[in-house]
LOTORNU-694068 format. One line per 8 residues: number of its first residue (from 0); their letters; for each residue x, y, z of C-alpha. Coordinates in Angstrom, 3 decimals, padded with zeros to 6 digits, always signed. Each point is the difference from the previous one (the first is absolute). Last residue first. Example, Ala and Ser with C-alpha at 12.3 -4.5 7.8 and 13.67 -1.06 7.14 Angstrom:
2
1	sa	+013.670:-001.060:+007.140 | -001.370:-003.440:+000.660
***
This chain:
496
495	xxxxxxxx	-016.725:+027.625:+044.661 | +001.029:-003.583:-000.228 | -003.046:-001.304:+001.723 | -002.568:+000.325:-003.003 | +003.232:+000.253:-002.513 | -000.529:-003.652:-002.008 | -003.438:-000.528:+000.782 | -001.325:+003.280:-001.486
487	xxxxxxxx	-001.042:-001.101:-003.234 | -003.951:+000.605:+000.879 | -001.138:-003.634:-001.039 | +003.194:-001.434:+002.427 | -001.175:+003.014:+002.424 | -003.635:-001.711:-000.221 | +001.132:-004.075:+000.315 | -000.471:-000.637:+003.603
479	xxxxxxxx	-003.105:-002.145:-000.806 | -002.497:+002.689:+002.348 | +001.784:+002.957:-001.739 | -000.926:-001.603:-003.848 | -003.532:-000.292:+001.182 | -000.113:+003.131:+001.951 | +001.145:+001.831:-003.811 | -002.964:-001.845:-001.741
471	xxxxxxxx	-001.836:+001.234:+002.813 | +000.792:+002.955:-000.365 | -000.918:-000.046:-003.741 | -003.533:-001.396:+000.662 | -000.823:+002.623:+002.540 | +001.231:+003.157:-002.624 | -002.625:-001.839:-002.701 | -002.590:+000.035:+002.976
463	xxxxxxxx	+000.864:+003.095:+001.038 | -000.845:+001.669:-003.701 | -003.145:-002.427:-000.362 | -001.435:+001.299:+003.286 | +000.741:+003.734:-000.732 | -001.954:-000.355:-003.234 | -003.264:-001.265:+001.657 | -000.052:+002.143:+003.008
455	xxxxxxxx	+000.712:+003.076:-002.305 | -002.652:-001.529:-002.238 | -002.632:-000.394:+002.455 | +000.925:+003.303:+001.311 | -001.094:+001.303:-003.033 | -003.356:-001.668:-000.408 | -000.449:+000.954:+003.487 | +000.575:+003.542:-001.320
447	xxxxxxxx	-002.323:-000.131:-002.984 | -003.237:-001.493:+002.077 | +000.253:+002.909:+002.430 | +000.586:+002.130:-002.991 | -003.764:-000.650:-001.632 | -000.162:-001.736:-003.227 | -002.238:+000.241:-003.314 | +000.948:+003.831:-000.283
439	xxxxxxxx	+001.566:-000.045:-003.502 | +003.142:+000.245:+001.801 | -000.528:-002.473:+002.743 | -000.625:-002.471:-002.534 | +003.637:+000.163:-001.680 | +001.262:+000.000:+003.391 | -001.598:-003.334:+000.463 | +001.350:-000.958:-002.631
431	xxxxxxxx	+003.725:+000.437:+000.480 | -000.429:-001.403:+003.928 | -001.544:-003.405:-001.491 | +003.307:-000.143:-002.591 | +002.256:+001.076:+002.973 | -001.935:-002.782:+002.247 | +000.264:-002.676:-002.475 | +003.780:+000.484:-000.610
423	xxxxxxxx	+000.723:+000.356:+003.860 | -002.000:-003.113:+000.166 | +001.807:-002.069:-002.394 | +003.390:+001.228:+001.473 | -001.617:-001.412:+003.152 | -001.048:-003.107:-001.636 | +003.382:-000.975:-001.150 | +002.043:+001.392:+002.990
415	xxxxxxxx	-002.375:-002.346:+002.090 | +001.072:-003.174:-002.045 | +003.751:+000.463:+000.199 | -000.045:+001.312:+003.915 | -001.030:-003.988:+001.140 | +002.988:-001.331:-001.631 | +002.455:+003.048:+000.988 | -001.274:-000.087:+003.702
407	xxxxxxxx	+000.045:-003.752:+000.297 | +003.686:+000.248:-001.051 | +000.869:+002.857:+002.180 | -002.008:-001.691:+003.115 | +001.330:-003.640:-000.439 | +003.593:+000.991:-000.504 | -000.164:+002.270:+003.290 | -002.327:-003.067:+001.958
399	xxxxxxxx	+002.968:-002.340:-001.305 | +002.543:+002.449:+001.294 | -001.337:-000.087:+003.124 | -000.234:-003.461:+000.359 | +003.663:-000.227:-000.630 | +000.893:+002.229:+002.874 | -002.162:-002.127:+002.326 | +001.639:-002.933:-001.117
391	xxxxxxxx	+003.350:+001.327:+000.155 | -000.892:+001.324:+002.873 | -000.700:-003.415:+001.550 | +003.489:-001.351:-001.051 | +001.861:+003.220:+001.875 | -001.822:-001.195:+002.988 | +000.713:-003.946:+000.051 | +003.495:+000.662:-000.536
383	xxxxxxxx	-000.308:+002.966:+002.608 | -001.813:-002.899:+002.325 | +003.390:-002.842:-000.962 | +002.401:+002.841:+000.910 | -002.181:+001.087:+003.402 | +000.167:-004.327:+000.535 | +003.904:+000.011:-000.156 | +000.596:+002.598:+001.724
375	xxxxxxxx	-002.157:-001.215:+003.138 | +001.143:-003.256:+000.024 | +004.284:+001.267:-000.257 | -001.280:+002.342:+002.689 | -001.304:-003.220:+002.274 | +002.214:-002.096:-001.012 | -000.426:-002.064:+003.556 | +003.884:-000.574:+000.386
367	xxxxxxxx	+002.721:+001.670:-002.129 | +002.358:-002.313:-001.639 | +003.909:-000.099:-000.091 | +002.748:-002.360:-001.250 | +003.473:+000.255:-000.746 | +002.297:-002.359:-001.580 | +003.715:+000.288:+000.435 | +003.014:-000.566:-002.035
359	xxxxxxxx	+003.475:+001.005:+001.327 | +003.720:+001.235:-001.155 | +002.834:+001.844:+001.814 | +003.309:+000.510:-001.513 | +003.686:+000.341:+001.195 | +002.656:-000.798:-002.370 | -002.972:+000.907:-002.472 | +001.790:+003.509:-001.356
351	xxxxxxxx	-001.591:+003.799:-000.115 | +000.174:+000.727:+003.475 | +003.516:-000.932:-000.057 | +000.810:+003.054:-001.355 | -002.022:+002.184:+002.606 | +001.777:-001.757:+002.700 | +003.589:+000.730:-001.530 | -000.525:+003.606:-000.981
343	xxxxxxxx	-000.889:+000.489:+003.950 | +002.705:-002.276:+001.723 | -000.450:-001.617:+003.372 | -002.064:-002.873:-001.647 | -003.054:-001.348:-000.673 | -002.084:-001.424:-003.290 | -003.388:-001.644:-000.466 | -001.965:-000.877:-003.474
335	xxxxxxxx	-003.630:-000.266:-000.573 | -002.958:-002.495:-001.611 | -003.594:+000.040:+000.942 | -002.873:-001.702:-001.204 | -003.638:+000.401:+001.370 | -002.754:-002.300:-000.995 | -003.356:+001.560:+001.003 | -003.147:-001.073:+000.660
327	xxxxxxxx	-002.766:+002.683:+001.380 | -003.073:-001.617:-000.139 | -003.069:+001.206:-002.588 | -002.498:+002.080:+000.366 | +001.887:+003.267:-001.131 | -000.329:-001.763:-003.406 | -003.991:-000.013:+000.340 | -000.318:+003.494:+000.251
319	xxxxxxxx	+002.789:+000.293:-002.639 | -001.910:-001.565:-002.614 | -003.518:+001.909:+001.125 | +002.031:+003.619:-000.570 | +000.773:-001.657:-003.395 | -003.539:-000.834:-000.750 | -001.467:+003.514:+001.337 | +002.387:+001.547:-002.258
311	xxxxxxxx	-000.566:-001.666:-003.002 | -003.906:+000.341:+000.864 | +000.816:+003.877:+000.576 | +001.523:+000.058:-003.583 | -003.539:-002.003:-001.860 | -001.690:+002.714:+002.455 | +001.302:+002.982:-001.994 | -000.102:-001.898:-003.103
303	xxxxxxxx	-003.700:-000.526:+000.355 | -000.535:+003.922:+000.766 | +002.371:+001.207:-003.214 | -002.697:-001.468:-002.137 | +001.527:-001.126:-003.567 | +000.593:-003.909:-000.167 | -003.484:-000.704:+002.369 | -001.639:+002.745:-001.465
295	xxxxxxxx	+001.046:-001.954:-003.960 | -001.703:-003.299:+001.663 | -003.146:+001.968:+001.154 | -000.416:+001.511:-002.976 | -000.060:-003.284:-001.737 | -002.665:-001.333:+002.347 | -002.384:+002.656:-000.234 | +000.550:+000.230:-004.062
287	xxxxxxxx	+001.863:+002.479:-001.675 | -001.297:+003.232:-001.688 | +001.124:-000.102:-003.576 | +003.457:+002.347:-000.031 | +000.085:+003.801:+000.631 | +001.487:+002.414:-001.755 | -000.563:+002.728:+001.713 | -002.766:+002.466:-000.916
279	xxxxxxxx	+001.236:+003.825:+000.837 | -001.486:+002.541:+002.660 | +001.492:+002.751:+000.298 | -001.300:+001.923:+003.242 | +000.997:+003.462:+000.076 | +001.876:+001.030:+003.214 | -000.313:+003.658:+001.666 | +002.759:+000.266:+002.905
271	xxxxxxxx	-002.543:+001.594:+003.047 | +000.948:-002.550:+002.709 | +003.934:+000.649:-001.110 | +001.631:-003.069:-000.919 | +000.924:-003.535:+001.958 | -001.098:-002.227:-002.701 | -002.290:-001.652:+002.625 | -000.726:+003.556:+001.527
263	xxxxxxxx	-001.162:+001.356:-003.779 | -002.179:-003.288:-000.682 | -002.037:+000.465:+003.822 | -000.548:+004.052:-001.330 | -000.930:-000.582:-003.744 | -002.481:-001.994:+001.925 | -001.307:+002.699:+002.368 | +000.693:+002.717:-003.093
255	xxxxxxxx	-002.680:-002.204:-002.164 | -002.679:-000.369:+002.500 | -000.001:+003.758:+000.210 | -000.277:-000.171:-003.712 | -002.859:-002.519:+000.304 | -001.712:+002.091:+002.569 | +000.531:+002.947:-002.211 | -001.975:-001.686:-002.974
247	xxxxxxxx	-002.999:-001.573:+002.090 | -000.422:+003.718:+001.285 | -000.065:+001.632:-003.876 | -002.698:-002.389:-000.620 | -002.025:+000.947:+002.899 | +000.319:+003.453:-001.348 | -001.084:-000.987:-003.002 | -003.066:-001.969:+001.142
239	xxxxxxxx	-000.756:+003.031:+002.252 | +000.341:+002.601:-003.063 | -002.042:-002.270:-001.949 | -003.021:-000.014:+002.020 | +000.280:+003.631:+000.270 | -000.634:+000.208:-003.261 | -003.304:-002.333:-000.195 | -000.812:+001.882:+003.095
231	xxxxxxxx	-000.242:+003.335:-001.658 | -002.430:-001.507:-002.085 | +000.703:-001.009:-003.967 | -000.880:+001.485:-003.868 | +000.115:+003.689:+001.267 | +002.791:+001.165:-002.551 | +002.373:+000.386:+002.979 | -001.237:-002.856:+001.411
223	xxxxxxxx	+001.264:-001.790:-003.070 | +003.644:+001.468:+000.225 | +000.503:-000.914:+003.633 | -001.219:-003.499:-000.217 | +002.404:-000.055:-003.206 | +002.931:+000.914:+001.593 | -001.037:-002.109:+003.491 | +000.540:-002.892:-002.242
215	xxxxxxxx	+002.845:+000.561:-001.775 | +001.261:+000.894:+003.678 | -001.033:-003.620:+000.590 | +001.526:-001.422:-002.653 | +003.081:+001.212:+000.916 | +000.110:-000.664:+003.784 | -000.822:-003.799:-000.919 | +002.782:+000.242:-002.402
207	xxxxxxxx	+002.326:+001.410:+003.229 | -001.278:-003.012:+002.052 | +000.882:-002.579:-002.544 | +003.707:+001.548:-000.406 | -000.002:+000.366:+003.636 | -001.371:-003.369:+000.847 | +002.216:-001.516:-002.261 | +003.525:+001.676:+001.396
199	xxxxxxxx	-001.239:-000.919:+003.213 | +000.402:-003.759:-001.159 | +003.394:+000.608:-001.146 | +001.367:+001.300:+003.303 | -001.740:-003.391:+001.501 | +001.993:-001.799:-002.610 | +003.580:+001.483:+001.158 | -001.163:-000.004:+003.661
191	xxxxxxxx	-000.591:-004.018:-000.678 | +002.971:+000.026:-002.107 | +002.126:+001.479:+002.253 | -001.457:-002.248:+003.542 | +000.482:-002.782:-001.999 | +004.066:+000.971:-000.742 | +000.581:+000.928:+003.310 | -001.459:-003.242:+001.251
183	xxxxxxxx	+002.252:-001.887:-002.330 | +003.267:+002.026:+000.546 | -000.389:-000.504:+003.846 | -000.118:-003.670:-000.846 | +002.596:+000.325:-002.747 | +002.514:+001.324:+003.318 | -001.748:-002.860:+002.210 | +001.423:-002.118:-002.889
175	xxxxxxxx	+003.541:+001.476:+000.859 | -000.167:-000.840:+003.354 | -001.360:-003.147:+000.053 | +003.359:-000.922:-002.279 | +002.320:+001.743:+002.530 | -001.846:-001.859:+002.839 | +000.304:-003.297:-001.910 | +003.535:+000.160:-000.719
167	xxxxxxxx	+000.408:+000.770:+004.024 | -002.074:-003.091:+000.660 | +002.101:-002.213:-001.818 | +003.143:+001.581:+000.866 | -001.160:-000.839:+004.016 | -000.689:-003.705:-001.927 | +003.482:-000.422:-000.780 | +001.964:+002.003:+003.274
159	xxxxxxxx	-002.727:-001.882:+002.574 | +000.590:-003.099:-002.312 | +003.549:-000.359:+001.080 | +000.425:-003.163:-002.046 | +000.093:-001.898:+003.207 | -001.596:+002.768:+002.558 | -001.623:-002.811:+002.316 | +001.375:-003.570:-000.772
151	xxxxxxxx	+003.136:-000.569:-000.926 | +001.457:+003.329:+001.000 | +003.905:+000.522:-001.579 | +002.497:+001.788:+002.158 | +003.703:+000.301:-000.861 | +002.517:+001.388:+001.911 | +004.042:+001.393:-000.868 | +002.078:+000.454:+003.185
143	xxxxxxxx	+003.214:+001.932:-000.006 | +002.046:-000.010:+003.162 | +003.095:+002.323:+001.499 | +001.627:+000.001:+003.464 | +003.172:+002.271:+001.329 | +000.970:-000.868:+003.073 | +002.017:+003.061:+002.545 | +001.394:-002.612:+001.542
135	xxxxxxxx	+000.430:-003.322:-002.101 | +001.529:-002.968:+001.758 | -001.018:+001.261:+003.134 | +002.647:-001.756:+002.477 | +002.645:+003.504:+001.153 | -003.836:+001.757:+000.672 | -000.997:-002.901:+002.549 | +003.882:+000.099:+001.114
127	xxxxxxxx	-000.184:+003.844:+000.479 | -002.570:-000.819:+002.830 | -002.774:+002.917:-000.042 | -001.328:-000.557:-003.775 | -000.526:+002.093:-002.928 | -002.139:-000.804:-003.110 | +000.372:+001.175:-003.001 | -002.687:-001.071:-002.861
119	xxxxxxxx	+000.181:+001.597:-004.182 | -003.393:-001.106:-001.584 | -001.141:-000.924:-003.495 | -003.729:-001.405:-000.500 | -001.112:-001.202:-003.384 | -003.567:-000.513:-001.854 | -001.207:-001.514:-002.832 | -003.765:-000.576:-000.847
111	xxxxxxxx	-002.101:-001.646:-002.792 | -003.650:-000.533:+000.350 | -002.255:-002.466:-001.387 | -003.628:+000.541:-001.591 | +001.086:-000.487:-003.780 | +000.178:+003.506:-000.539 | +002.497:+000.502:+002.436 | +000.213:+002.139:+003.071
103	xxxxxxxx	+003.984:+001.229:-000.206 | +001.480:+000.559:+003.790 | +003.026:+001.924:+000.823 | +002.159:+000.311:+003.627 | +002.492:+002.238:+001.535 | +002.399:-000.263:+003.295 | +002.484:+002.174:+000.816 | +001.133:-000.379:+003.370
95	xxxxxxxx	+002.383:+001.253:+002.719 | +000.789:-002.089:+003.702 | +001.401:+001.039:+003.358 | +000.147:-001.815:+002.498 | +000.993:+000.068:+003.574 | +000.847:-002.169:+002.733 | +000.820:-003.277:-001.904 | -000.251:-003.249:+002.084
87	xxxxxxxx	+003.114:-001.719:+000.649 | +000.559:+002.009:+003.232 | -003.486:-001.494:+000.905 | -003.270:+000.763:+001.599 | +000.012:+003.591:-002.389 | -001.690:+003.111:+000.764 | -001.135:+001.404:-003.475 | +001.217:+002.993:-002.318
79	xxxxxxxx	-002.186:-000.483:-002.951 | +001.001:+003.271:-003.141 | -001.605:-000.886:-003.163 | +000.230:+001.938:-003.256 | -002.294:-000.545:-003.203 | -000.648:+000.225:-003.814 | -002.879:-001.292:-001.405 | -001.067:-000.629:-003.796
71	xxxxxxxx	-003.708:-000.919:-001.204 | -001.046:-000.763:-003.852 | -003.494:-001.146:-001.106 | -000.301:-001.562:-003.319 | -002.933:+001.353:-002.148 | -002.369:-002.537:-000.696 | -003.093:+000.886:+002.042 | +000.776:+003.603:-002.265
63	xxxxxxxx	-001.675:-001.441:-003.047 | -003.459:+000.107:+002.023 | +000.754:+003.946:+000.375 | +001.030:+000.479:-002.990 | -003.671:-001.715:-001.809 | -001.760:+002.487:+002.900 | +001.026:+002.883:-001.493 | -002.052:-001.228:-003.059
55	xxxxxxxx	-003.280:+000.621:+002.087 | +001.145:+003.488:+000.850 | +000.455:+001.078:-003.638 | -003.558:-001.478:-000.793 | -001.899:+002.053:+003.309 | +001.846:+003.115:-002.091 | -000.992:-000.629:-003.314 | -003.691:-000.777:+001.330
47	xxxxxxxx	+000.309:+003.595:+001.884 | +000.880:+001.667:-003.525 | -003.339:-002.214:-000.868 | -001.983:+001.361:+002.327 | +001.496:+003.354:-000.751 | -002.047:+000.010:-003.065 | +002.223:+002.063:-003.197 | +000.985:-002.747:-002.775
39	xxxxxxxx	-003.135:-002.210:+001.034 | -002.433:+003.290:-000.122 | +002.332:+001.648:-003.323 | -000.780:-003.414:-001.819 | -003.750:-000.975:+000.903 | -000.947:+003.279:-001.316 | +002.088:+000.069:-003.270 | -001.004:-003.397:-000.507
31	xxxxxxxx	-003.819:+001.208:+000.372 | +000.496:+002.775:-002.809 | +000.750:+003.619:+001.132 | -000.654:+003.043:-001.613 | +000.902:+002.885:+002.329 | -002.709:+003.033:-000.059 | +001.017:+003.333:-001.472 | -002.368:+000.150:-002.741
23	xxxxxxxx	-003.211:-000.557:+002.330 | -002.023:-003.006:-000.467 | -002.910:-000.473:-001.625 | +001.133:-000.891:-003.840 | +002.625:-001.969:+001.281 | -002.728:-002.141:+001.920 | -002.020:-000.311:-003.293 | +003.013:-001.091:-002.269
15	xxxxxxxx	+000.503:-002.492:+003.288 | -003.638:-001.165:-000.304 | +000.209:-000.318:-003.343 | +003.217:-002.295:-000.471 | -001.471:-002.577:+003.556 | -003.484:+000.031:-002.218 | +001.312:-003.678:-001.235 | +000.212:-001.370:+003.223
7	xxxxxxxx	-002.499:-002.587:+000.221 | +000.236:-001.211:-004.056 | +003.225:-000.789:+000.656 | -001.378:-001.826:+003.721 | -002.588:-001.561:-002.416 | +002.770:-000.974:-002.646 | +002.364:-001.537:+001.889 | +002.989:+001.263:+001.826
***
């Protein structure tokens, strides 16, 4: 960081030697990486992020499965006992089959199927000559057929299997930036408790020297009435400004267990867990400009990656809007083998020669009229598109107005710290003297304790300014996407 912020934060040493000094013994010291790491390594919302990210990848197997070959076998018995016209007509028949069947989707958008059929027939007739003429009674059939169907037009490539993998990818990847997400609100919401914590920490430590000076105060009231030297009013003038003093200082230790309450629940502890604020400088680079930081948010902000995997997803589910679209056209090629005869092993052998074969090409064709759901998908794909691209925008302006308000915050905070440390330095040195002329009687105590809560005013300003400056130094770094890099917890933020 430049000099100005170095200069900024240079109290950050005393301040925590004056925060050790105040808090009790037993109180956990905890620096702002400890904070942010037990709230990201303990949050359900992120055990819940794990979860939603398991589920998302389920979906990868499930898209892999429109591949899987599908497998069907059927065995069955037929009894048909008919009246007949003819003596040469059979009676009765009887017939057993097993039958099976396998199809393979491809890759490529064809499919490959085989399938046979084998089946014993008897038939029986009423004139013994009909039965004496069958060439085979009981028959015994077998035939293999091997298919293959290729689209031309709608589902070449199988782009519903493609682009379905498309979208899955993208879910898994959404899924795990909603995980930083949920890590990047947590982590805001830390420091800002973190900071606030800090902040109380001030207005004690300025509070309790308020309290301090004015017991001093009410000391020497006491002791100078007793010699005569002041009214009874004088005194009890300084009882009320101490015990006005004493009620700023409770209601910023009351102020102090609210906060210490909202940082306890992030980090999941007991409401009453004591926590000592550390605060350390980080090493911070030069602030950046408006348009650099903008460029390193948009590598680093778990929000624009988020919505850079919806818009994969929203273009894929688009592609296969349109595919659906298209006609049906199909070439169909099938291939197969026949055999008969009155002998079981012999049929089923012959199966697997070409004596006799079967063989045809076909083209199919099919088309939906109107397209009035292939329409409508098609235009809800193309408004999500438009959607996901408009919160992009919108998510992008926000980031902007973050960038804009830490970075306007640090260069307008620069000058003020300046003049308020000036002030707190000209009020203790106007304070100082004017208790030098209350002594020797040239002041009155009305005049003494505004003096005094001139500097308590004055003092307590340049102590929150200094803490402002270094939160926003921290927003800064949040609103680029770049604080747990600066914090060293990247590597085991959503490992825990």
């Amino acid at each position: 960081m430049n000099k100005p912020i170095k200069k900024v934060l240079r109290n950050v040493p005393l301040l925590t030697f004056l925060l050790l000094v105040a808090t009790p013994v037993h109180a956990e010291v905890m620096s702002l990486k400890q904070a942010v790491e037990i709230v990201l390594s303990n949050h359900p919302d992120l055990r819940t992020g794990d979860i939603d990210s398991a589920i998302a990848r389920t979906e990868t197997q499930r898209i892999e499965g429109m591949l899987d070959a599908t497998v069907t076998a059927r065995i069955s018995a037929s009894e048909d006992t008919t009246p007949v016209s003819s003596d040469f007509q059979a009676a009765e028949t009887r017939n057993g089959q097993l039958s099976g069947s396998i199809a393979k989707p491809l890759a490529s958008g064809g499919t490959v199927g085989a399938n046979f059929a084998y089946n014993r027939t008897s038939q029986a007739y009423n004139s013994p000559l009909a039965a004496q003429l069958s060439r085979f009674n009981p028959a015994y059939r077998n035939q293999i057929n091997l298919s293959y169907r290729h689209p031309l037009l709608k589902g070449a490539d199988r782009p519903d299997y493609h682009e379905s993998l498309r979208v899955a990818e993208a879910g898994i990847k959404s899924a795990n930036m909603q995980h930083e997400v949920t890590a990047q609100q947590l982590s805001l919401r830390t420091i800002n408790a973190y900071y606030q914590l800090a902040s109380d920490d001030i207005n004690i430590h300025i509070a309790e020297q308020a309290v301090k000076r004015a017991q001093k105060l009410l000391s020497y009231q006491r002791s100078r009435e007793q010699f005569g030297l002041i009214e009874k009013a004088d005194r009890l003038q300084a009882e009320a400004f101490l015990a006005a003093r004493k009620t700023d200082l409770q209601r910023a230790k009351s102020r102090r267990l609210t906060n210490m309450n909202t940082i306890n629940r992030l980090m999941l502890r007991p409401a009453s867990s004591e926590v000592l604020i550390q605060l350390q400088q980080a090493e911070l680079t030069e602030r950046p400009s408006m348009q650099r930081a903008v460029a390193i948010a948009q590598a680093h902000r778990p929000e624009l990656q988020v919505l850079k995997a919806q818009m994969e997803a929203s273009e894929a589910q688009l592609s296969m809007a349109r595919e659906v679209d298209d006609i049906q056209l199909d070439v169909i090629a099938e291939v197969g083998t026949r055999s008969l005869d009155n002998n079981a092993s012999t049929a089923a052998a012959r199966g697997f020669t070409a004596n006799n074969h079967y063989a045809s090409l076909s083209l199919e064709m099919s088309d939906v009229l109107m397209r009035n759901s292939a329409s409508a998908s098609i235009r809800k794909a193309e408004l999500q598109h438009q959607r996901i691209a408009s919160q992009r925008i919108s998510a992008l302006e926000q980031i902007k107005n973050d960038l804009s308000a830490a970075i306007t915050a640090i260069d307008s905070g620069k000058p003020v710290l300046e003049v308020a440390r000036f002030q707190a330095s000209a009020e203790k040195r106007k304070f100082d003297a004017e208790i030098q002329r209350y002594r020797v009687g040239r002041s009155d105590t009305a005049t003494l304790v505004q003096f005094e809560g001139e500097l308590r005013n004055a003092e307590l300003n340049a102590e929150l300014q200094a803490l402002t400056l270094q939160l926003a130094a921290r927003q800064l770094s949040w609103a680029q996407g770049i604080l747990l890099d600066e914090l060293g917890l990247t590597d085991n933020k959503v490992d825990q």
